[in-house]
N, C-alpha and C positions, 0 to 999 in steps of 0.2 A: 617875407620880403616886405619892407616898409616903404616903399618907391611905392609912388601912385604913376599910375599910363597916363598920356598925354598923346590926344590924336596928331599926327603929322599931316595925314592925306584920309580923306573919309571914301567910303568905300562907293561911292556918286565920282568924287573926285577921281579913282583909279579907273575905275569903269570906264568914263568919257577919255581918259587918257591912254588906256590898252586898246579903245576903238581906234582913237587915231592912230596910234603906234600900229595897228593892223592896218590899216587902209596905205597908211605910207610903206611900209613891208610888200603888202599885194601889188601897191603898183608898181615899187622898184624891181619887183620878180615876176610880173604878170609872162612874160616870156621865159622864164628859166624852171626848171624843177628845182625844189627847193628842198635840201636836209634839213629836218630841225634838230637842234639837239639838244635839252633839257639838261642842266649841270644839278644833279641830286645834291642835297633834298629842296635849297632852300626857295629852288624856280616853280617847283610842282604847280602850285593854285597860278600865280603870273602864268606859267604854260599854258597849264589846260584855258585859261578864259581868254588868250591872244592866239592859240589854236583856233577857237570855236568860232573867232571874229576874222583870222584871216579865210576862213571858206574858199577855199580854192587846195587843190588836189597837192599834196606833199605827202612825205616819206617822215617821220618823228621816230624819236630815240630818243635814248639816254643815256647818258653817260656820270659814272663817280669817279671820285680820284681821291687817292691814299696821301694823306703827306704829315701823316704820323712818326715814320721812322726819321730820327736824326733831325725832327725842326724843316725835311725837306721835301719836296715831292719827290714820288717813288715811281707810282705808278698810276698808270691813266687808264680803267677799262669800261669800253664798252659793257652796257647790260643785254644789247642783242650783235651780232654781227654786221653790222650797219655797213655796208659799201661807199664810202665816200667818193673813192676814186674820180677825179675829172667833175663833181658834183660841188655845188654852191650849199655851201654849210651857213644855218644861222645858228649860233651858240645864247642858247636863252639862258642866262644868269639870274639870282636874285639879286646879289649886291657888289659890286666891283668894287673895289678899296684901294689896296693896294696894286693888283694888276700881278702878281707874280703869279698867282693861280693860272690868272687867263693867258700871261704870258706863253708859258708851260702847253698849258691845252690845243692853242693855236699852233705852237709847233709843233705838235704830238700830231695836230689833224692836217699839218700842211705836210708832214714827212708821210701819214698815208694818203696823199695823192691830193686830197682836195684843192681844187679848183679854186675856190674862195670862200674865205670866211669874213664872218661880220658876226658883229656881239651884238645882242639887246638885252639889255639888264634893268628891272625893276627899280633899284636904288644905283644911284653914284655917289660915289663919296673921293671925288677928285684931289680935295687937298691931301688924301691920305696914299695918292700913290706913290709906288716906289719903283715903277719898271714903267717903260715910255707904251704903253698903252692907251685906250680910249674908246668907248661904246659906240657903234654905228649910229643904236639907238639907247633910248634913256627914258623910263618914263619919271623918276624922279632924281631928283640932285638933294644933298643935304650934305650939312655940316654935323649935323647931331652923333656923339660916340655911339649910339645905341640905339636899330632901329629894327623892330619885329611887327610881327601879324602881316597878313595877308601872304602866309606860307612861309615868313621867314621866323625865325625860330632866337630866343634868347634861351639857351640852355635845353634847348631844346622843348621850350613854352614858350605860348602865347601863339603857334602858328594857325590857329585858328579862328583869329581875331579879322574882321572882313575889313580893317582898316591898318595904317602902318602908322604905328606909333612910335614912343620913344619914352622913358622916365621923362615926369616933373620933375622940375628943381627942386628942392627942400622948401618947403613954406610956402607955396606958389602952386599954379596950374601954367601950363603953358600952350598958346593956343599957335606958333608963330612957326606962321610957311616957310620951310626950306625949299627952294625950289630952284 
């Protein structure tokens, strides 16, 4: 690969940003129990460090979803038995794009019973939706095609990167906040 990485958000900047995204989370549910649900793989690292910050008593899971056959989603399964029933679901995303995935999902956890759902998602990338969706919570917005590290994956590399990047332009470094 001849692309050089270019920081978008440094790993100081996510950090202060998943506190707050925890603190406003804790206090909009300081009264309700709370599902979490984890969309594999790309939320993993975002989870586990807005778990660690929201400190207070919930239920976590996970959940994948297949939408390999035909270009469409197939299927939605849980990785444990999770109860949602009458329970207040938060669905932790890495990157929300287009919105048909979370489309999908929302309906899949509203027909088992859930009570309510809300999305928080690591990256938004708003201009690129395609289904009337949108993040509860967001800890970053951007415009950039390509955006990895900090658990999210290009090809499934770079998700160990403690910052979220993106390729430089050809000739160039690029230093410039999407936000």
């Amino acid at each position: 690969m001849n692309k050089s990485i270019a920081e978008l958000y440094s790993a100081n900047e996510i950090a202060a940003r998943v506190e707050q995204l925890a603190a406003e989370i804790k206090e909009k549910h300081k009264d309700n129990n709370l599902v979490v649900l984890g969309v594999l793989e790309d939320s993993f690292v975002f989870l586990a460090d807005l778990l660690r910050r929201l400190d207070t008593p919930i239920h976590t899971n996970f959940l994948r979803f297949d939408h390999r056959s035909f270009g469409g989603l197939q299927d939605l399964s849980f990785s444990t038995q999770a109860d949602i029933r009458n329970q207040n679901v938060l669905l932790v995303e890495g990157v929300l794009e287009t919105g048909v995935t979370q489309a999908y999902i929302l309906e899949q956890l509203k027909e088992r019973g859930a009570a309510n759902v809300e999305i928080c998602v690591l990256v938004d990338k708003p201009d690129r939706r395609r289904a009337s969706i949108e993040a509860d919570w967001r800890a970053f917005e951007t415009h950039e095609d390509y955006v990895f590290g900090y658990g999210l994956g290009f090809h499934e590399r770079f998700r160990e990167l403690p910052f979220l990047a993106t390729f430089a332009p050809m000739g160039g470094t690029k230093k410039e906040k999407a936000s």
